[in-house]
N, C-alpha and C positions, 0 to 999 in steps of 0.2 A: 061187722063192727068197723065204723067208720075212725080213721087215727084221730078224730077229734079227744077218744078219750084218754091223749096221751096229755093233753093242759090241763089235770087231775092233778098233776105232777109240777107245777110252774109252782114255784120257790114255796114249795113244801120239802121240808126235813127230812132228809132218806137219811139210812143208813144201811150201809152193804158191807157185810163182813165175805173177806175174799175178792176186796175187789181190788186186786193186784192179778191177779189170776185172768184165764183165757176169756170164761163167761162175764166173770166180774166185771173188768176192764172195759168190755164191750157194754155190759149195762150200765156202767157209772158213764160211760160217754155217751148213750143213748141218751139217761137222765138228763146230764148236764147239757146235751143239743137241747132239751125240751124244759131247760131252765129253773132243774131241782137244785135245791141247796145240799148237797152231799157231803157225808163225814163216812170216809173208808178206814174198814179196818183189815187190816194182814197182820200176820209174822214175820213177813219177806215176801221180795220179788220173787218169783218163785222160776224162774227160766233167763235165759239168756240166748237168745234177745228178749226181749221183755214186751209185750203191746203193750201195755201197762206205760212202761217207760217211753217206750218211741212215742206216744199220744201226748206225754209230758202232763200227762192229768195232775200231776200233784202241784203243780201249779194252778190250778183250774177247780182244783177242791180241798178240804181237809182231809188229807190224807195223814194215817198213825198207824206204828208199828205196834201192834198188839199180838200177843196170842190168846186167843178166846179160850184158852184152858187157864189162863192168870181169871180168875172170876175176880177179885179186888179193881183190877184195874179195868175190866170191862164193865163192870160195873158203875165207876164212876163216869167212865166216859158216858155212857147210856145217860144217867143223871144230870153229864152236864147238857148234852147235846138235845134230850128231849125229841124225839122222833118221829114224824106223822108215819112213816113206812119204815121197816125194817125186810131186808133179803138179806136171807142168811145164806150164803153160799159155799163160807169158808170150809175146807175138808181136806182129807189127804184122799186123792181121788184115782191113784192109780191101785188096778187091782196088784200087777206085781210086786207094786212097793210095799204092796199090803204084807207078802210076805217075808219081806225082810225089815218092817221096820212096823211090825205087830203092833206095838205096844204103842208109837205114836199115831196111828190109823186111829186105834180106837179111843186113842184118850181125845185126841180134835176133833173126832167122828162124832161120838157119841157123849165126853164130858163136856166136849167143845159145844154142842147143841143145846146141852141145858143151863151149861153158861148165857145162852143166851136166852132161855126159856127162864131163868131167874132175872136175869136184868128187865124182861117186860114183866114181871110180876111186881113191878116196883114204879111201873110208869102209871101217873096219874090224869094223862089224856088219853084221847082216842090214839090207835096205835093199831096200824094195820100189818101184820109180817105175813112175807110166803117165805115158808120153809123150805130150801130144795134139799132134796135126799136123792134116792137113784131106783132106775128099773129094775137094777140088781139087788133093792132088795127086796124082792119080790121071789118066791122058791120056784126056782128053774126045772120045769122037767122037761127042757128041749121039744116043747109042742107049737108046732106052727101057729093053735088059738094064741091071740092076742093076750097077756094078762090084765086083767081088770083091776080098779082100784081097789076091790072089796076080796081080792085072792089074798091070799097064803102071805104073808112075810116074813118068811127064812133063807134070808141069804148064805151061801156056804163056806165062799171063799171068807178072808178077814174083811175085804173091803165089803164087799155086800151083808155079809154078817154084820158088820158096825152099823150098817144103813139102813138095817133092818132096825135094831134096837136105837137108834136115833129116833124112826120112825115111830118107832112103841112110845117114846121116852115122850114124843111131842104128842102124842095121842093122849096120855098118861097125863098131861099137863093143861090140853086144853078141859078134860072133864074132870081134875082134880082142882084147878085153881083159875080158869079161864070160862066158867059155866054159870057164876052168878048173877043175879039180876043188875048189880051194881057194878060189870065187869067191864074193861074199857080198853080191852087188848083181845084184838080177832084174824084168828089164824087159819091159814091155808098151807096144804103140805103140799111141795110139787114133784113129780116124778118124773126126769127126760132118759132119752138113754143117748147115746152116742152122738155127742155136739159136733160139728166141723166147722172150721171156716177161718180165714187170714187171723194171721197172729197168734195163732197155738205153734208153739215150740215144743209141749211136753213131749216128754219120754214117751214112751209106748204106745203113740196113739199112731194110725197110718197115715193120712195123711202128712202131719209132721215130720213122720219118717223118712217118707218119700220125698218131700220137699228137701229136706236135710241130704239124703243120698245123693239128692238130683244136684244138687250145690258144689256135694262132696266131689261129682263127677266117680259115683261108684252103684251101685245098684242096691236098691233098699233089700234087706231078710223081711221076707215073709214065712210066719210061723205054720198059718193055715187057711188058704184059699178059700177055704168053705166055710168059714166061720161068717155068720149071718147078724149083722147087726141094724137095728134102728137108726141106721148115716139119716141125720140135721143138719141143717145149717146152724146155727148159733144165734139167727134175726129169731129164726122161725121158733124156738126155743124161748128165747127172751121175751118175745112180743107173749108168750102163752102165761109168763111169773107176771108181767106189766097188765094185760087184763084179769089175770085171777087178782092182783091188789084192787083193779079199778072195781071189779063185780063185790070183792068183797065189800068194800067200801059204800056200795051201795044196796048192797043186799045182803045182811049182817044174818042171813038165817044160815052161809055158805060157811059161815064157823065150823073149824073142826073136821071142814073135808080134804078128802085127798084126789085130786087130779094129775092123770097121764098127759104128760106133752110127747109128741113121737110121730113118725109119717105114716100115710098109707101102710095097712097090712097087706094089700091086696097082690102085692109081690116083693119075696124075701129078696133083699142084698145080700150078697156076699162078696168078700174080699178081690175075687178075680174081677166081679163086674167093676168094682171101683177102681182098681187097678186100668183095666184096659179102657173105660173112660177117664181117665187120669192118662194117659198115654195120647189117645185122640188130642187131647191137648195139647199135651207138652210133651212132644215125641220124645224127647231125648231119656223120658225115663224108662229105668232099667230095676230089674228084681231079680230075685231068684230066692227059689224055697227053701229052707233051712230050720227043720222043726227044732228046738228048742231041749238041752236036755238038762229039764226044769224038773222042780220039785213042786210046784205049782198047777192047778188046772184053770182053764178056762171055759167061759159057755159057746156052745159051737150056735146054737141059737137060742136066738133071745125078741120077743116082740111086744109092741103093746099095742091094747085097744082104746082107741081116745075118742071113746063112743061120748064119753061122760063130758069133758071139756068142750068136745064140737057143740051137744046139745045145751049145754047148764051156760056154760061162759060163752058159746057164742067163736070158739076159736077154732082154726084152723089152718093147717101148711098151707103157707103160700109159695114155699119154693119146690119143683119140681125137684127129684132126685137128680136129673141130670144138671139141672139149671145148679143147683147146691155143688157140685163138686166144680160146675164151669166158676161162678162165682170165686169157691174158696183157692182155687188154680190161677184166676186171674188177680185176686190182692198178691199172692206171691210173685207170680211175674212182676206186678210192678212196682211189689217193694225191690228186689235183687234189681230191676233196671233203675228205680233211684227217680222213676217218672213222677211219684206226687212225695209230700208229707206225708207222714203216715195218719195225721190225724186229718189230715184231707182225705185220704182214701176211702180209711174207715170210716167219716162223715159223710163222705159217697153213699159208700155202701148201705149207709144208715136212712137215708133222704131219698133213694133209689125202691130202698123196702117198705119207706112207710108210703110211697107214691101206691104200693098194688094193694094198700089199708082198706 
């Protein structure tokens, strides 16, 4: 797929809930390079530092503090703003927090989704949304097969649990009220697992960790070296929500399904390898293991198969695992060295990725 199909997007109506957020940020700046008219919705900045903020996007878009669990007030917004694309992103997205802060996980998780799954029930034009939910909610029995779109959805923990039932909830809703012949709202649900790349702050994600310890001038805790995740970049992730809107958009029969975004299976990650490339780089960083004495579990592996998306949509990683960690290693060096803007960097890196289109 050639990047031509990103002028699909030139001053058509987005609206992206969470786009304060790691992914968000990065796709509201994508849009806005490719000359979308965007209205973001958040709760809050969600980190400190902010990419979100460094990019100074709210000068560059409509941006509104919402919580998508207020249905009254997302609702009007929706009404006024009228939306050719809807990405729903917004979520409480770490598993930890999941469980110390239950009860918001799943009310943004899961009430927060059909909030937005009532507001397109109310739109009277054509209205494209991808849904993102998570690998995690997909029931983990730690097997190297890839999980497919059409597996299991019982997540365990609270975060993958919500994600699961979000999942249900938007399944639930495209063939109870999105299935008529008069219908003018077409959905696609996405699933990535483990994003990386410049300008993630959050909590518990490694990367960030390591960047944060490397700054601290102390050495990041690693929980478990052998924990095995689906490491992305964030381009390669975004670019896979930006063609499933374009395909839908063109091929309305794609209603209602659900596609894997995610790298190669053909060989597991885990934490040590990202680690000691993460070193090659930037020698000065330092770790040391310290299991955690949590009340919490985690998945030691986790993969998926994106047999469905390469063939139906046409998509596929374009950054190598190694290149992915050089990339999100090099936006950090040169935010701490203070070498570009932040929204020059990121527009780098953005005009860099859709060159390999």
């Amino acid at each position: 797929m050639q990047k031509s199909f990103l002028k699909i997007f030139k001053n058509k109506r987005v609206l992206i809930t969470g786009h304060t957020g790691f992914k968000g940020s990065w796709l509201t700046l994508w849009l806005h390079l490719n000359g979308a008219k965007i209205l973001g919705l958040s709760d809050k900045i969600p980190t400190t530092p902010s990419h979100f903020k460094l990019l100074r996007l709210n000068k560059k878009i409509i941006s509104k503090i919402i919580d998508i669990r207020n249905l009254n007030k997302l609702r009007s917004t929706f009404k006024k703003f009228k939306p050719d694309y809807v990405f729903h992103l917004a979520a409480q997205s770490i598993v930890k927090r999941s469980y110390f802060d239950t009860s918001k996980t799943w009310q943004t998780n899961v009430i927060g989704t059909l909030n937005v799954l009532e507001c397109l029930k109310l739109q009277k034009k054509e209205t494209i949304a991808v849904m993102i939910t998570s690998d995690k909610a997909y029931k983990n029995i730690e097997t190297k097969k890839g999980y497919i779109e059409n597996d299991i959805l019982s997540g365990t923990d609270p975060y993958g649990a919500s994600k699961s039932s979000a999942d249900i909830c938007i399944s639930s809703y495209v063939k109870s009220f999105f299935s008529t012949k008069k219908n003018k709202v077409f959905i696609i649900t996405a699933r990535a697992g483990n994003v990386i790349g410049g300008g993630d702050w959050m909590e518990d994600r490694l990367l960030p960790d390591i960047v944060r310890s490397n700054n601290q001038k102390k050495p990041v805790i690693i929980r478990n070296l052998k924990a095995t995740r689906p490491w992305q970049h964030v381009l390669d992730v975004l670019n896979g929500y930006l063609l499933a809107a374009y395909k839908l958009k063109k091929n309305k029969k794609l209603h209602g399904q659900a596609f894997n975004f995610g790298p190669s299976i053909k060989k597991n990650i885990n934490v040590n390898e990202v680690l000691n490339i993460s070193k090659e780089l930037w020698p000065k960083i330092k770790w040391k293991v310290k299991k955690d004495k949590k009340s919490y579990s985690e998945n030691t592996l986790l993969q998926l198969n994106c047999t469905k998306s390469k063939s139906i949509l046409g998509w596929k990683s374009i950054l190598s695992f190694k290149n992915t960690i050089k990339l999100t290693i090099d936006w950090y060096k040169k935010y701490y060295s203070k070498e570009s803007t932040v929204f020059n960097l990121s527009s780098k890196h953005i005009k860099n990725f859709e060159r390999k289109l």
